[in-house]
N, C-alpha and C positions, 0 to 999 in steps of 0.2 A: 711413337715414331719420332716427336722432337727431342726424345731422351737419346734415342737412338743416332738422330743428327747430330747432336751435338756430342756423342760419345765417336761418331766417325770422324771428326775431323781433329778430335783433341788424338784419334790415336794414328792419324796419316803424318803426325807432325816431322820432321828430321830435325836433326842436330846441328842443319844448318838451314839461313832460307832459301838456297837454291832449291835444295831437295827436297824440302817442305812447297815451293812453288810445282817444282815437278808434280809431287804426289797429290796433291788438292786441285789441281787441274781438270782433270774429269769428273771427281767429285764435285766443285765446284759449278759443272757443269749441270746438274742435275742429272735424271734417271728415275726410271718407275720405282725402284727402290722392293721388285719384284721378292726379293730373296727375305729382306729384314721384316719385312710384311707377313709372310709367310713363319718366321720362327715366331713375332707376338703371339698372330694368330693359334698354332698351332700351342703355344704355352698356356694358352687359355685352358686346353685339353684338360690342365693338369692343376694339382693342388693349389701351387704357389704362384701363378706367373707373372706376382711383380719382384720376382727373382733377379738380382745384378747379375747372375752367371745366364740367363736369358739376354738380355744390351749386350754382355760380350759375346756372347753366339750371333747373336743379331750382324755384331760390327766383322766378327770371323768372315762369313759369307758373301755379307756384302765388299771388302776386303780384298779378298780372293778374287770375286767377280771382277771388281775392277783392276784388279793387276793382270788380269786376263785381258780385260779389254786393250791394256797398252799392246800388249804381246799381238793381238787381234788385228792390230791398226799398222803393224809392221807387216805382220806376214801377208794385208791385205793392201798396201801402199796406201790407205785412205788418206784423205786430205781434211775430212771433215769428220767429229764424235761428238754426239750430242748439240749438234748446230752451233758447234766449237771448231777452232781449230785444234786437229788429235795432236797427240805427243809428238809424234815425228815427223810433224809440218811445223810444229813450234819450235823444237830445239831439233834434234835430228833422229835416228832410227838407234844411236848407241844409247842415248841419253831414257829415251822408251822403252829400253827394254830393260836396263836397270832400274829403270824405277817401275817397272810392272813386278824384277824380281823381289827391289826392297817394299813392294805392298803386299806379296806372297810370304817375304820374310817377317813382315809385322804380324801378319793372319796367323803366323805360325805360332809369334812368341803371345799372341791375345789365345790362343787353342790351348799355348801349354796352362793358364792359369783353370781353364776345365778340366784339366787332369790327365792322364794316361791312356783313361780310354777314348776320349774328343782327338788326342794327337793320332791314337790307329785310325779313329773317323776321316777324318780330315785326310791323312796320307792316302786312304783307301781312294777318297774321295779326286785327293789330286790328280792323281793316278790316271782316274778315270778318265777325267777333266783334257788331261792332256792326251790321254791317248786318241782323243775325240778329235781333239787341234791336229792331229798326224794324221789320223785317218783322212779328215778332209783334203788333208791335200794329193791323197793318192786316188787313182782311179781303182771300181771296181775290179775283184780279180776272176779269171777267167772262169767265166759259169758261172758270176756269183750277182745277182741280183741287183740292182742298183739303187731298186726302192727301198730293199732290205740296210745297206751299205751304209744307206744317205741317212736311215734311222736309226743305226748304229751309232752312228757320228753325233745328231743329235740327242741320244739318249746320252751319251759319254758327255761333249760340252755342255750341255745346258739339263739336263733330265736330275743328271749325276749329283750336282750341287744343290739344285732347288730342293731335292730330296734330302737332302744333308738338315739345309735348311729345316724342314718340317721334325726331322727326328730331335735336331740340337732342340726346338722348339721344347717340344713334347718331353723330351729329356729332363731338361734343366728347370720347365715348367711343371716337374713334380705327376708328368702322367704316368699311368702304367706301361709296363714291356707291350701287351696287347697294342694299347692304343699307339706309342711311339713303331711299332711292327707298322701297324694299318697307316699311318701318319706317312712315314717314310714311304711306301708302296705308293700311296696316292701322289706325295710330290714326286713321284720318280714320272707318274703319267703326265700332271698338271703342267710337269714342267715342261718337257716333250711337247704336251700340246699348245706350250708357251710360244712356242718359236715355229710348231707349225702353222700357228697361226699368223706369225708375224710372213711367213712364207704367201700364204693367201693373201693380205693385205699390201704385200710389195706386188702381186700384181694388178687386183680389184680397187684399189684404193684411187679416188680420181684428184684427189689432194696429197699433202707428204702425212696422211693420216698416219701412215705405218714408221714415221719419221726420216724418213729419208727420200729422195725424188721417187716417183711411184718404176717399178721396172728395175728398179736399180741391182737387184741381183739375176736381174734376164740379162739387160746389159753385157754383164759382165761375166758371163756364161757360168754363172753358181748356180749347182743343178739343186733344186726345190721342190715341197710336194708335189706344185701343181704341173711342174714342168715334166715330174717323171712319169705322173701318172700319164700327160699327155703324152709323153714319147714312149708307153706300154701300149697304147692305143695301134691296133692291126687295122683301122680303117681307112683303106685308099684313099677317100676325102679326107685324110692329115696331113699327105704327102706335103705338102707347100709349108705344112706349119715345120714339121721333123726337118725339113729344107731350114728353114729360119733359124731354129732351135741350134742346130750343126753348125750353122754361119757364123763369122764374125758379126758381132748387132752393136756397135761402135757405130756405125752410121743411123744415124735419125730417123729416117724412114723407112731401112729393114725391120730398126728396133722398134718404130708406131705400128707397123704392120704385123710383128709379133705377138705385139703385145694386146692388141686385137683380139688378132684369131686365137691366143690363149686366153683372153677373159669369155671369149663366144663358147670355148669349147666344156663338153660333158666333166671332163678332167676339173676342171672348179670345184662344180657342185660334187662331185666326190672326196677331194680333197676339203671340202667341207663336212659332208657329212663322217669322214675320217674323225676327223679334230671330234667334232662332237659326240662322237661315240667314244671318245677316247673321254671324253668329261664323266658322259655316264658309267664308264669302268672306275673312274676316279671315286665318284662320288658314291658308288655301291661299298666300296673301301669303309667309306664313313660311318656304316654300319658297328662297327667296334666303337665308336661313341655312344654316351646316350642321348636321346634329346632334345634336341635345345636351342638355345642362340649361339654355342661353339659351333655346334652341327651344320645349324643354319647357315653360317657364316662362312665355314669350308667347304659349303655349299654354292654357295654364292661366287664365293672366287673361283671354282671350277668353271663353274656356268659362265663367266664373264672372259676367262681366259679364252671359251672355246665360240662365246655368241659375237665377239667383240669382231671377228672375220666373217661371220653370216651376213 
């Protein structure tokens, strides 16, 4: 991972230091570093993984992620990324989005030195990536499911990549087609249950464990695991909470009373045991390894992805 730090900032550099300030800003800022984590590990799978085309998949990913993120912080008016101020509170919403494009454009020209088949990877992947950003912002459509919709969305932004993640791993880490198959399939769930976990912990969380003030996507009316499971709930005793849910929750005390009656309610502990059943489909994947301390280990990051919200 220090290889890998110091391979992401030598490649967010510009040719000027504006843009070089731009681009090492959120880097700068820290992050779980969720994705590059993932391609070591995963490289372990396989013959070689102290492989250099390994660091540059690693920095691909993470890359990407973060030019996402500027894009993120526009389309959502944040004010704060990584208990920083985001791009477009420091310079403004044009300056953000061009430098989320030129860390998309860097990602691209670090994928083309993987070859031909990383550049289909990668586009498949963008693809995906973004189609997830657009879904979000539309409501579901007529007859169509909301819990379905909302997991759509999070398999396309966050499922889409992390899974990218584990294959470049597995790939460039000299593993077999079998195990980069099962590699991929698993970060496609792991990473899904990335972010549904981060879902559970914005409302359960009584500190900014989840990193940001606890409620913070109740707030702001982003609909979440545990908010849809509650509003599929048919029990006349929810009426007041589907009342809150509906509401504007910009005021303080609709939003303390919201946020209440959804950490009280059934809807939690299912949105919990969700996630973590989603570990154990992950982890059954890992079966195409043999095993070991790799096994072990993708083992373990399932398990911590999905306990870290219990």
């Amino acid at each position: 991972m220090l290889e890998v730090e110091d391979a992401l900032t030598l490649n967010v550099q510009g040719r000027t230091a504006y843009v070089t300030e731009a681009a090492t800003h959120l880097l700068a800022a820290g992050g779980k570093r969720f994705r590059p984590l993932l391609v070591l590990l995963a490289a372990e799978a396989g013959t070689h993984p102290e492989s250099d085309d390994v660091i540059t998949a690693a920095c691909v990913v993470e890359i990407t992620h973060l030019g996402s993120l500027y894009h993120d912080d526009v389309m959502d008016e944040a004010a704060l990324r990584r208990g920083a101020d985001s791009a477009n509170s420091r310079w403004d919403n044009l300056v953000a989005i061009l430098t989320g494009d030129f860390l998309f454009a860097r990602s691209s020209e670090l994928t083309s030195r993987l070859g031909a088949d990383a550049v289909r990877i990668q586009a498949e992947t963008f693809t995906r990536l973004v189609e997830g950003q657009i879904l979000e912002t539309v409501k579901p459509g007529p007859g169509e499911d909301p819990l379905h919709h909302y997991l759509d969305v999070v398999a396309g932004k966050t499922g889409s990549l992390i899974a990218t993640s584990a294959r470049y791993g597995a790939r460039f880490g000299g593993a077999s087609t079998e195990v980069e198959e099962a590699l991929a399939a698993y970060g496609e769930i792991v990473g899904s249950a990335f972010q549904l976990s981060d879902d559970i912990l914005d409302v359960a969380s009584e500190s900014e464990e989840s990193g940001k003030t606890p409620g913070t996507d109740l707030r702001e009316g982003v609909p979440t695991l545990p908010v849809l499971m509650a509003l599929a709930s048919g029990d006349p005793a929810d009426a007041r909470l589907h009342e809150l849910l509906a509401a504007d929750l910009s005021d303080d005390h609709l939003h303390a009373e919201a946020l209440d009656l959804l950490r009280k309610h059934p809807a939690m502990d299912r949105a919990r045991a969700y996630v973590l059943d989603q570990a154990t489909q992950a982890k059954a994947l890992l079966g195409a390894l043999p095993a070991g301390p790799v096994r072990e280990a993708l083992e373990s990051f399932a398990d911590i992805v999905a306990t870290r919200s219990a």
